[in-house]
N, C-alpha and C positions, 0 to 999 in steps of 0.2 A: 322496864325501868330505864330513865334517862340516864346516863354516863353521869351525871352530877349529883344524882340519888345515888346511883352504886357506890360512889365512891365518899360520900359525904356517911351511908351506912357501914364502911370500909373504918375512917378513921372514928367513926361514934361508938363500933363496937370493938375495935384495939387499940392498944396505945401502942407505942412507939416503938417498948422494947416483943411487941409482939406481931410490927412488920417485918417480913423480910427484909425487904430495901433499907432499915434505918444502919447509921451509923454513927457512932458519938465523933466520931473524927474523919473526915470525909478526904483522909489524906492524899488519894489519886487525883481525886477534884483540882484541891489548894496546891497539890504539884505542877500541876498540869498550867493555872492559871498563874502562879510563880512566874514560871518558864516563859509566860507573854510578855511578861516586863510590864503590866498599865501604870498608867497613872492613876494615884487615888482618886480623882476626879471621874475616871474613865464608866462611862454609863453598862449595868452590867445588867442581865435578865436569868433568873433562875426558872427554868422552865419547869412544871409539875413540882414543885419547891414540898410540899407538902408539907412534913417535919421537919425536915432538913433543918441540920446543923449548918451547913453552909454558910446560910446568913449570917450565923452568930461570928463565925470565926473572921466573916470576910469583916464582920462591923469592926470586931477586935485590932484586925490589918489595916485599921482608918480606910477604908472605901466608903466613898461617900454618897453613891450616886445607884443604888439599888433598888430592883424590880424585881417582884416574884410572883408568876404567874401560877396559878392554883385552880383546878375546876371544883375544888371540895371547899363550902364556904365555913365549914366544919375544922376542914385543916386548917385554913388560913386565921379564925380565930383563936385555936390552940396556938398557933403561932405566936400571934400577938399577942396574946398571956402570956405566956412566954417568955416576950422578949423585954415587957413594958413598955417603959415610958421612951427606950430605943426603937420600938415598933413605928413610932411617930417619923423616924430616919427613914423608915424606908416604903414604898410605893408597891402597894399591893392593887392585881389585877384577878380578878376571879372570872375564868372563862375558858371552856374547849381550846386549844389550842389552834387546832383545826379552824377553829372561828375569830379565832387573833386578829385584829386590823391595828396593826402600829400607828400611836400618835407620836414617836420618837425613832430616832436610828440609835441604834444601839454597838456599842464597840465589843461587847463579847454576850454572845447566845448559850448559855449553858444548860445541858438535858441529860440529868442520868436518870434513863429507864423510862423515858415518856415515849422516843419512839420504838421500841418493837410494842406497844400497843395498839399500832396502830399496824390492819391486819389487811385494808383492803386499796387499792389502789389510787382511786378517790381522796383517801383523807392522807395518803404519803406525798400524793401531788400538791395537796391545801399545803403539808405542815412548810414543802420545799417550797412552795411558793413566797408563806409567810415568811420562814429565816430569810428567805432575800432578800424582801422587801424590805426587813427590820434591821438587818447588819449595813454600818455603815461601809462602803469602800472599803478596805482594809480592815475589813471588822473582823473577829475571831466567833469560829464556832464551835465550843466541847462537845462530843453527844458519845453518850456511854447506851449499849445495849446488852441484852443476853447475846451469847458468843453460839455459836454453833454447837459448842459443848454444852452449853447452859439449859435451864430449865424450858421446857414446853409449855409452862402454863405459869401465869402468875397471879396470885390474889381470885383463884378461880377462871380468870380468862385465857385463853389460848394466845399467844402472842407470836410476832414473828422474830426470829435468829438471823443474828450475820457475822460473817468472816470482815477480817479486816476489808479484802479486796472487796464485799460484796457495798459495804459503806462508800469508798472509797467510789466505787461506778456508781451510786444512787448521787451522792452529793458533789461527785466531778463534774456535773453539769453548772455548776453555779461558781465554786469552790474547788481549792485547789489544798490538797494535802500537806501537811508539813510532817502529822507525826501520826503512829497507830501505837498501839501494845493492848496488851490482853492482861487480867487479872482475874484472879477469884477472890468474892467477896462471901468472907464469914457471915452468916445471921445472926441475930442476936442470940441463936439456941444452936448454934454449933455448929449449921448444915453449911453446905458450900454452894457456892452460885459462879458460874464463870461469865466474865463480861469481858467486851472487846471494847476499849475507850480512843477516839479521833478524835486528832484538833483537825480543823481546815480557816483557811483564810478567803472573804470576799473579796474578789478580784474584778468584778466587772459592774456591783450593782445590780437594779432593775433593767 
């Protein structure tokens, strides 16, 4: 099955309150992007956006200038149900990630839980390649994963775990740290997930 069947039969046979990953308030997210200070102008990319509330709260924050890249074309019209006639705001990308070619730079790269999907060396190499191409200079990049504590498998797949440091040497080739912490995320049915969430900043470009 292609990655974009699995996960288009992913969101066709559960809703929202019966992914792990959802959240009605994506509070570590909109903390985290707080603390950058942008501009509402500031161009922003939600990576594997799925359901995500994100969008809605960043529309709320007057941001004006949002992209949500989605492999599920399943998710991303739930979405825009959704969101209506605000859906028209915002610039939807439906594609692998891994297969991402930016037609923008973008000032903040946001990812919670799209990479420890990604399991083999190959597609960790694409996704680092694509964030840098895509963050402006000075761009900012969120990316949240499963923590070392965290689960071994998600949605059925085996995924990979990291420590803060383990992020911290994958993405210090390009990027440079400003901040790490760790959390555990409730599901929507009680269980606990532990994640490790980095900001980093581009510093040098292509």
């Amino acid at each position: 099955m292609e990655k974009s069947e699995f996960w288009d039969d992913i969101y066709k046979k559960k809703d929202e309150l019966h992914q792990s990953w959802f959240q009605e308030n994506p509070e570590k997210s909109l903390k985290m992007i707080d603390e950058l200070n942008l501009s509402k102008n500031s161009s922003i990319i939600d990576i594997g956006s799925g359901e995500s509330r994100l969008v809605d709260h960043l529309l709320e924050q007057q941001y004006t200038n949002l992209t949500l890249l989605e492999i599920s074309t399943t998710a991303v019209e739930k979405t825009k149900n959704r969101l209506g006639e605000k859906a028209e705001k915002i610039k939807f990308i439906t594609t692998d990630v891994t297969m991402f070619r930016p037609d923008q730079k973008y000032d903040l790269w946001h990812d919670r839980a799209v990479f420890h999907f990604l399991t083999n060396q190959t597609d960790i190499e694409k996704y680092l390649e694509c964030v840098q191409s895509a963050l402006k200079i000075g761009g900012n990049l969120i990316i949240s994963t499963f923590s070392k504590t965290g689960p071994d498998k998600c949605s059925g797949l085996f995924i990979s775990k990291y420590s803060q440091e383990d992020l911290k040497n994958i993405f210090g080739l390009y990027f440079t740290s400003s901040n790490c912490s760790e959390m555990t995320h409730t599901t929507p049915w009680g269980s606990t997930q532990d994640f490790v969430y980095c900001v980093f900043k581009n510093y040098k470009g292509p």
